[in-house]
DRENTIBA-740339 format. One record per atom (N, C-alpha, C): residue number from 1; x, y, z; atom name. Coordinates in nm, 2 decimals. Layout:
<pts>
PT  bavo       X       Y       Z  volum
PT   NUM       X       Y       Z     CA
...
</pts>
This chain:
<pts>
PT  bavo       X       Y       Z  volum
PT     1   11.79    9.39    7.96      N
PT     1   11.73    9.51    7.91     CA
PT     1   11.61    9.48    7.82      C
PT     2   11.65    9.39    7.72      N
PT     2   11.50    9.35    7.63     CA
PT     2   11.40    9.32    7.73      C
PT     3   11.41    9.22    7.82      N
PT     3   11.33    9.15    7.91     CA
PT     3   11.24    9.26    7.95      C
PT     4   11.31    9.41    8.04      N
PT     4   11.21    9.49    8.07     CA
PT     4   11.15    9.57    7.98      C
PT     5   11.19    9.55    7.84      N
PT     5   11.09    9.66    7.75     CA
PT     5   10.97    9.58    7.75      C
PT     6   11.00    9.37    7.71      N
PT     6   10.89    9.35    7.69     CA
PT     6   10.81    9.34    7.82      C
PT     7   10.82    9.36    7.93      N
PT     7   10.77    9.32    8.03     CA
PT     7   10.66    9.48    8.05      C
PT     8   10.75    9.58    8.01      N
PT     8   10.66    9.70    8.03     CA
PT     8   10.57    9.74    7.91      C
PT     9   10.59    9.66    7.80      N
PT     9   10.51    9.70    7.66     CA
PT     9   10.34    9.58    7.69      C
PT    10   10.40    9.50    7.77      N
PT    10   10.26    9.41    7.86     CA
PT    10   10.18    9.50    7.95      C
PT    11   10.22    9.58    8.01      N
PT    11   10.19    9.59    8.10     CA
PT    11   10.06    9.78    8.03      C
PT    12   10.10    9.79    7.94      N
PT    12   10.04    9.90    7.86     CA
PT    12    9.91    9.83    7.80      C
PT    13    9.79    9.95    7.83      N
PT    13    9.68    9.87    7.79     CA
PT    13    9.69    9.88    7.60      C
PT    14    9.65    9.77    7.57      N
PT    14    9.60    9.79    7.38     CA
PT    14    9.57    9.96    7.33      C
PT    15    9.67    9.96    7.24      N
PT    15    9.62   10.12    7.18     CA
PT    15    9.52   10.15    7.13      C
PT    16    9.44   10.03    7.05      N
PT    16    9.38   10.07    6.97     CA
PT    16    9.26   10.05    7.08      C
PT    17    9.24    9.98    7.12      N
PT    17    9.14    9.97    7.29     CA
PT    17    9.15   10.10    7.36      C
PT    18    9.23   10.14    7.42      N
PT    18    9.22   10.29    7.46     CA
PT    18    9.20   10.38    7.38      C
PT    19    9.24   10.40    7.27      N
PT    19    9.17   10.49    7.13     CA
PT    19    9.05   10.51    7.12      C
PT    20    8.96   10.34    7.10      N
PT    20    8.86   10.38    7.07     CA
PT    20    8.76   10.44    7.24      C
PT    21    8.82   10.39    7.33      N
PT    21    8.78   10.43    7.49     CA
PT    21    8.77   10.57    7.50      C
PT    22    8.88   10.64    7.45      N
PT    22    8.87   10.76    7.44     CA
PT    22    8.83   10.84    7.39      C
PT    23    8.82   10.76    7.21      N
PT    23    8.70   10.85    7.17     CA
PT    23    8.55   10.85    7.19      C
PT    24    8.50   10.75    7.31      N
PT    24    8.37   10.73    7.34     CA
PT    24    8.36   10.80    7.45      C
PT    25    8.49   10.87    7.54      N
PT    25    8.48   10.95    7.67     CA
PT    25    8.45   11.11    7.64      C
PT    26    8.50   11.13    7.46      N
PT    26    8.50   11.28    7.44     CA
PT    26    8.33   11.27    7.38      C
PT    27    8.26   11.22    7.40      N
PT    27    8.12   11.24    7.37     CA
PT    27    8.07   11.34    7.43      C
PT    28    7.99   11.44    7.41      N
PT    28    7.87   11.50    7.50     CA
PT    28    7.76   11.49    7.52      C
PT    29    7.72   11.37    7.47      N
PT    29    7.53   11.39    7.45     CA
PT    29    7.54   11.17    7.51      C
PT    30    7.49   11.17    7.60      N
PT    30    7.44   11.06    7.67     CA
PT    30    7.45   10.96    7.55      C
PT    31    7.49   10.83    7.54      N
PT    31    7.47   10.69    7.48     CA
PT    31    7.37   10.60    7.53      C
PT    32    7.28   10.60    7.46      N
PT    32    7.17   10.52    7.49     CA
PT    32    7.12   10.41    7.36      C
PT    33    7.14   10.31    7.29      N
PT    33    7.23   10.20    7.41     CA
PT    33    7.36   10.23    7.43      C
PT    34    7.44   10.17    7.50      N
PT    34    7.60   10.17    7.47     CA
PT    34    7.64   10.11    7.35      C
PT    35    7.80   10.10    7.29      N
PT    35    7.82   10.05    7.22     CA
PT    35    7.88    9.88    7.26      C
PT    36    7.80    9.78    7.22      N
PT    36    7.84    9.66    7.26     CA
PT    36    8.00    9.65    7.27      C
PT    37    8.06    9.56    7.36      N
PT    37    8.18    9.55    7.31     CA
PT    37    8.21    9.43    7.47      C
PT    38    8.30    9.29    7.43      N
PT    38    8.32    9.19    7.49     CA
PT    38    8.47    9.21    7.52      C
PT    39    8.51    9.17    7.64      N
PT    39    8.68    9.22    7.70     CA
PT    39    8.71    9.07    7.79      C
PT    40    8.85    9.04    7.77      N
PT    40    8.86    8.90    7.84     CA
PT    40    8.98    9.01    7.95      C
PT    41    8.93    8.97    8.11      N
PT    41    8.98    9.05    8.21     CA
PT    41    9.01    8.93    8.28      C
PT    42    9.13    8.89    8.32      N
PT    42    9.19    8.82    8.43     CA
PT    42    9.09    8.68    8.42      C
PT    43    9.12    8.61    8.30      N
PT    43    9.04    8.48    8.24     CA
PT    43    8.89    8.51    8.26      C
PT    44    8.86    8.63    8.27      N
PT    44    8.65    8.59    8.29     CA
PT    44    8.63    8.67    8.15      C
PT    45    8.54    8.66    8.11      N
PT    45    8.48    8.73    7.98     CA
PT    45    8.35    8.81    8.08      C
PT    46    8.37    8.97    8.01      N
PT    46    8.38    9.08    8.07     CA
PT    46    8.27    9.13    7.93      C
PT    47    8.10    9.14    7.95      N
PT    47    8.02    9.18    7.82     CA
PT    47    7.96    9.31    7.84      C
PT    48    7.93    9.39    7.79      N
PT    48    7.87    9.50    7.84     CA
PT    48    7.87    9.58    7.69      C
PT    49    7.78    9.72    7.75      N
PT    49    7.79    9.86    7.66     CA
PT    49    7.86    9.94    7.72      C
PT    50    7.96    9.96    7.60      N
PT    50    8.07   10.05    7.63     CA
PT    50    8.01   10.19    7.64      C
PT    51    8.02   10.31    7.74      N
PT    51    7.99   10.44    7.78     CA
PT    51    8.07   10.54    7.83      C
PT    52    8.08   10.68    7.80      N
PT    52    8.15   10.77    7.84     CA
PT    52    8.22   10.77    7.99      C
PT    53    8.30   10.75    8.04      N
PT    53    8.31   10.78    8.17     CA
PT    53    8.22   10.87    8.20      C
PT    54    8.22   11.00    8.19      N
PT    54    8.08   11.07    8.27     CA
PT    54    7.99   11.06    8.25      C
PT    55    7.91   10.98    8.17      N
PT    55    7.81   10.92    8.21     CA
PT    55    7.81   10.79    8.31      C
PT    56    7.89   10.75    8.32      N
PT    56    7.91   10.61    8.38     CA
PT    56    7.88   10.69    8.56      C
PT    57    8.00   10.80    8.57      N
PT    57    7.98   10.88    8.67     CA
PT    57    7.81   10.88    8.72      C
PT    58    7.80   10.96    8.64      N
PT    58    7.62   11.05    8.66     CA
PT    58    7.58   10.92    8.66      C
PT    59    7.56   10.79    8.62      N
PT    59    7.44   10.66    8.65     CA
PT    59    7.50   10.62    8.80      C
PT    60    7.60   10.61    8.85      N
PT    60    7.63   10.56    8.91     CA
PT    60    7.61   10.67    9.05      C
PT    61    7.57   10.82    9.02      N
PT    61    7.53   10.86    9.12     CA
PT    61    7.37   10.89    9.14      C
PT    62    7.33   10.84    9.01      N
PT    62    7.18   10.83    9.06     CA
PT    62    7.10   10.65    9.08      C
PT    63    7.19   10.60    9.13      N
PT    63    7.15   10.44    9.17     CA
PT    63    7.14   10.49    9.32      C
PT    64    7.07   10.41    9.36      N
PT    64    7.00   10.42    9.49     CA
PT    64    6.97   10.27    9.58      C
PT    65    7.09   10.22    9.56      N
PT    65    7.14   10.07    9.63     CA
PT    65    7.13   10.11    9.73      C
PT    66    7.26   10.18    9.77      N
PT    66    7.27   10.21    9.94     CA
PT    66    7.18   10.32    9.96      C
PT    67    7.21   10.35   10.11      N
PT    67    7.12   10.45   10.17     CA
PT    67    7.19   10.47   10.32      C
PT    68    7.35   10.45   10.29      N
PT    68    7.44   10.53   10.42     CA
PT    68    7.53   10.63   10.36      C
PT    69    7.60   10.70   10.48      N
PT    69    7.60   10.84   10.48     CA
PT    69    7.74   10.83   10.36      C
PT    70    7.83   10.77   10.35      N
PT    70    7.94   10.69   10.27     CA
PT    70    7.90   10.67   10.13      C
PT    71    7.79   10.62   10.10      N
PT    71    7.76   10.58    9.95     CA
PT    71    7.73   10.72    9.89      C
PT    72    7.66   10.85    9.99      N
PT    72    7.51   10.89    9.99     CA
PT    72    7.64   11.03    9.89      C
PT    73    7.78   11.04   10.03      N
PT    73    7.88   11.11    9.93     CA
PT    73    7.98   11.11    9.84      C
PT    74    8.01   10.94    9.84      N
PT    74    8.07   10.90    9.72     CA
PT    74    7.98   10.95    9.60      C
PT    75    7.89   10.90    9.60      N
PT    75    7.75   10.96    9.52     CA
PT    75    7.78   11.08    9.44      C
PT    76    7.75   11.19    9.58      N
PT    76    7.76   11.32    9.53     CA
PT    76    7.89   11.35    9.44      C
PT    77    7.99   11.35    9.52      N
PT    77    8.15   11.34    9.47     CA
PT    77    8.16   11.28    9.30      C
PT    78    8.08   11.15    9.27      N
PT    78    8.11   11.13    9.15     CA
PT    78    8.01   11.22    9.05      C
PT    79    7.90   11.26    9.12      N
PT    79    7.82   11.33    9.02     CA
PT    79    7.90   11.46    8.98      C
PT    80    7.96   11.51    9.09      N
PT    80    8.06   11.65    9.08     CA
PT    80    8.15   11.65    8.98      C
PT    81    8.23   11.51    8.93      N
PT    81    8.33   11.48    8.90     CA
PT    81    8.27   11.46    8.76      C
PT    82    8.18   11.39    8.76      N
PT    82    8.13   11.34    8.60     CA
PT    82    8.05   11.55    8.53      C
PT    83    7.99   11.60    8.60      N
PT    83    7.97   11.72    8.57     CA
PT    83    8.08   11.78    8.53      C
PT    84    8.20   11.80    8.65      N
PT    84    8.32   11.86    8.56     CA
PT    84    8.35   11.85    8.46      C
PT    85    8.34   11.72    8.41      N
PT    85    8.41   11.63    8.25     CA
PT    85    8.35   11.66    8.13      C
PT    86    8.16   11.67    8.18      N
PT    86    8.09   11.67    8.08     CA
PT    86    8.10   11.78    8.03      C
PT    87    8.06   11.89    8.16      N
PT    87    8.05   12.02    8.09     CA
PT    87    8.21   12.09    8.02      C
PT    88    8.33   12.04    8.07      N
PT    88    8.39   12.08    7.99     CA
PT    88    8.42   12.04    7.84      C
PT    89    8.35   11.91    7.81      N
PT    89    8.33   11.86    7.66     CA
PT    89    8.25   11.96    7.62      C
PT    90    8.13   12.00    7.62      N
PT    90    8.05   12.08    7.58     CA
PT    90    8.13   12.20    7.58      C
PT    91    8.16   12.28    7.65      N
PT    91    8.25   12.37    7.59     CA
PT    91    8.29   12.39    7.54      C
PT    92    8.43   12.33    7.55      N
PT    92    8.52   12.26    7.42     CA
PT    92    8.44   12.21    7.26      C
PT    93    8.36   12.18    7.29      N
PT    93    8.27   12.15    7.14     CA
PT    93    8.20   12.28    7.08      C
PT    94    8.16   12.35    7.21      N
PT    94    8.13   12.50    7.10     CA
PT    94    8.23   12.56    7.12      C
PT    95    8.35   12.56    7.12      N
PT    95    8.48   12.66    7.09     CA
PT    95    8.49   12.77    7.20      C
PT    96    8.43   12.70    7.33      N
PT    96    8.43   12.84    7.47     CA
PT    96    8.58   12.82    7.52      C
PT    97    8.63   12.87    7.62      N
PT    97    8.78   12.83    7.74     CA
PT    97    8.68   12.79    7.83      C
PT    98    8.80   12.69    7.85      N
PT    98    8.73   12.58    7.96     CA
PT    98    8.86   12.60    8.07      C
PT    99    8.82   12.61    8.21      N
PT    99    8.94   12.64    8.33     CA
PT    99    9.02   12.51    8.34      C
PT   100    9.11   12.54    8.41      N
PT   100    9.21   12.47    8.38     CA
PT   100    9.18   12.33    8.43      C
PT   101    9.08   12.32    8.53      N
PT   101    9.11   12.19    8.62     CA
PT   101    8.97   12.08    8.52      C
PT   102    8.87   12.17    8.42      N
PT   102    8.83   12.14    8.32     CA
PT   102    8.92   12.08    8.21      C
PT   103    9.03   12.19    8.20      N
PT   103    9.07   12.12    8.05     CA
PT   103    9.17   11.97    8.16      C
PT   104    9.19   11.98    8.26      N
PT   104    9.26   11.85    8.29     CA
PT   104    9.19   11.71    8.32      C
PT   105    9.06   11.74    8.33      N
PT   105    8.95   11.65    8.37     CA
PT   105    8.91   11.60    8.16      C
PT   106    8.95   11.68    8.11      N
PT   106    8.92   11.61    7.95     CA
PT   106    9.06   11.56    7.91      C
PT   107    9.14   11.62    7.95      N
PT   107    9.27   11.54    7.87     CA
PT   107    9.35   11.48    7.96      C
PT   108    9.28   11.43    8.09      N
PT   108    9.38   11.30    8.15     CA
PT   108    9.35   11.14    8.07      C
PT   109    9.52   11.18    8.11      N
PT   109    9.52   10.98    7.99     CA
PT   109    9.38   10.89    8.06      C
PT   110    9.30   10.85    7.93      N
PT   110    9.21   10.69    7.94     CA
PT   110    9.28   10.60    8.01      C
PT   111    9.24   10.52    8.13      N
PT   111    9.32   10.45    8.19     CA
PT   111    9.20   10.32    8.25      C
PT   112    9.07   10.39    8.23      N
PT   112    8.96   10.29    8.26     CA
PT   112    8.84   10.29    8.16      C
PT   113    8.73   10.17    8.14      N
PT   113    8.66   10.17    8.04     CA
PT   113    8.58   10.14    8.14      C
PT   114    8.47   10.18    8.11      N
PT   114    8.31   10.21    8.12     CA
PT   114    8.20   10.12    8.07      C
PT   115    8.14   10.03    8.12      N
PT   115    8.08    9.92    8.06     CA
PT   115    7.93    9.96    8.16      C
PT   116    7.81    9.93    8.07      N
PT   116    7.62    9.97    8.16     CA
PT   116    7.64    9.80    8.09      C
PT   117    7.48    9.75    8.17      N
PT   117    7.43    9.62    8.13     CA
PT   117    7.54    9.51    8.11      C
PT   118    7.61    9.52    8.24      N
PT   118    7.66    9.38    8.24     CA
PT   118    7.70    9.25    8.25      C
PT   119    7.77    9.19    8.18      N
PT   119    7.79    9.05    8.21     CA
PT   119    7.90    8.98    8.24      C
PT   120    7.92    8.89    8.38      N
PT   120    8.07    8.83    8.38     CA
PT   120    8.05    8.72    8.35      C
PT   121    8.12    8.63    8.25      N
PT   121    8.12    8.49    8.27     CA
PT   121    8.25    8.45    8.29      C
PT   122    8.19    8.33    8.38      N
PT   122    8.28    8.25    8.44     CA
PT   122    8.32    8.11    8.40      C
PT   123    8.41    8.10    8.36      N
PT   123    8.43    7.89    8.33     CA
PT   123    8.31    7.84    8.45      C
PT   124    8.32    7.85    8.55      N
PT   124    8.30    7.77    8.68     CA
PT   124    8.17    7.81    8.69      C
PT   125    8.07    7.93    8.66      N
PT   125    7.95    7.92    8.71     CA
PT   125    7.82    8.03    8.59      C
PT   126    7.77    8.00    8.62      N
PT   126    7.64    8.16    8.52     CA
PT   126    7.66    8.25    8.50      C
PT   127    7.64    8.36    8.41      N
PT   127    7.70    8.47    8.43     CA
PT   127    7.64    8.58    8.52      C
PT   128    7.73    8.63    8.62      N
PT   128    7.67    8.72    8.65     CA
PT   128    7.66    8.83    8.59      C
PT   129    7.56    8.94    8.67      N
PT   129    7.50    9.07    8.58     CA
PT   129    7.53    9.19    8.70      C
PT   130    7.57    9.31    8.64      N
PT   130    7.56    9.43    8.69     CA
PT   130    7.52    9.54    8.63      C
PT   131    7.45    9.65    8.67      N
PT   131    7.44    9.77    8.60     CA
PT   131    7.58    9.80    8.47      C
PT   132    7.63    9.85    8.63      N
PT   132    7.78    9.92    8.61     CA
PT   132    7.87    9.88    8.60      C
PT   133    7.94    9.88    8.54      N
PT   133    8.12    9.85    8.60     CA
PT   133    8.22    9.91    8.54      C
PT   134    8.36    9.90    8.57      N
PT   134    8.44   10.04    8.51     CA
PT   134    8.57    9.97    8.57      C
PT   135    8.64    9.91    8.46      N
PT   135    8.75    9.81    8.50     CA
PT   135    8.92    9.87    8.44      C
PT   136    8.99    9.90    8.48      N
PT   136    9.15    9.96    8.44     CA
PT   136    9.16    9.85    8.26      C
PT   137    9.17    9.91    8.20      N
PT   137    9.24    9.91    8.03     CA
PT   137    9.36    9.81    8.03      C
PT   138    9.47    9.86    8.16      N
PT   138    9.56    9.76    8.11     CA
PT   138    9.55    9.61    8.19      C
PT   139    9.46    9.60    8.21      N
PT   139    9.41    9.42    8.26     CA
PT   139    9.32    9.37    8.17      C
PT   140    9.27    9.47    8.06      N
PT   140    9.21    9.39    7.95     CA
PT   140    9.33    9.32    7.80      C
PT   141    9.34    9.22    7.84      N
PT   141    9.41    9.13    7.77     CA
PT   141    9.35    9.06    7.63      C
PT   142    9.26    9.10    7.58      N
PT   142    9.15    9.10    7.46     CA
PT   142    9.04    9.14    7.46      C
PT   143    8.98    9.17    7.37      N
PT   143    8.87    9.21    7.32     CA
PT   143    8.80    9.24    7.20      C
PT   144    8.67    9.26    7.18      N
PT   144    8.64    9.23    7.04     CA
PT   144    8.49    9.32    7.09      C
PT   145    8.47    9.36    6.98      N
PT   145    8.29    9.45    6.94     CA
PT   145    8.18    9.36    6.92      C
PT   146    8.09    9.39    6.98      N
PT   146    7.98    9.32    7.01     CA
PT   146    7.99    9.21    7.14      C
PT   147    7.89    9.18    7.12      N
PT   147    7.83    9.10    7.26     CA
PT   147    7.86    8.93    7.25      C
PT   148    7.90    8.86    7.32      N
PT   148    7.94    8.71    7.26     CA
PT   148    7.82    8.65    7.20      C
PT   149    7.83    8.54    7.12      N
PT   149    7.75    8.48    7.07     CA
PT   149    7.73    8.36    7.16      C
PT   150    7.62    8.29    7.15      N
PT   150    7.58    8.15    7.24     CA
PT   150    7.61    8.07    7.17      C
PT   151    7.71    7.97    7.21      N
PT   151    7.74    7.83    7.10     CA
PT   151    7.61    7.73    7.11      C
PT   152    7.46    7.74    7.08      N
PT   152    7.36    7.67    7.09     CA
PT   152    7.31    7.62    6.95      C
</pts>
């Protein structure tokens, strides 16, 4: 019985990592820059600016990589989805009712973090870079604020 508490208390992402996740998701006004912040994900160091899921949404539906019919409505679908979230924060921030499938799109549990400008490093090779990326909480096994330093 101990074995499975600690096995499931691992398996729960950091509190205070999802706390602050969450209070960066209830934003309504765009982050520009993000807030730095370094995450060690399945041994690679994981750098980026941390950002609201809906905004993460809305950038990720106005990238213009692909150009098939698949991307063109995942696209749409997350801009829909990141609109739902935003505009019910703004609501909720001037004290309006927000419908139900609004207030469920602001108070489902944090379960993913939101990283613009980023960087993976690898023991094995350079780091690579992406815009975007948006990785599940409970595979971040550390982390720390700001951007790594260069040992030079």
């Amino acid at each position: 019985m101990v074995s499975d508490l600690r096995a499931n208390d691992w398996a729960e992402p950091d509190s205070v990592l999802g706390t602050y996740v969450a209070q960066m998701d209830r934003l309504s006004a765009p982050v520009k820059p993000g807030v730095p912040l370094s995450l060690t994900v399945h041994g690679l160091l994981v750098s980026g600016e941390l950002i609201p899921q809906w905004q993460w949404f809305s950038e990720v539906s106005e990238l213009n990589d692909h150009e098939d019919a698949f991307y063109t409505g995942m696209a749409e679908h997350m801009k829909e989805q990141s609109d739902l979230a935003h505009d019910a924060i703004k609501l909720r921030d001037s004290g309006h009712e927000v419908t139900q499938r609004q207030h469920n799109a602001v108070t489902a549990p944090t379960k993913y973090i939101h990283l613009r400008n980023t960087r993976i490093y690898s023991p094995d090779s350079e780091p690579g870079e992406v815009r975007l990326w948006r990785g599940r909480l409970c595979d971040v096994s550390g982390w720390t604020p700001g951007a790594p330093v260069s040992a030079g």
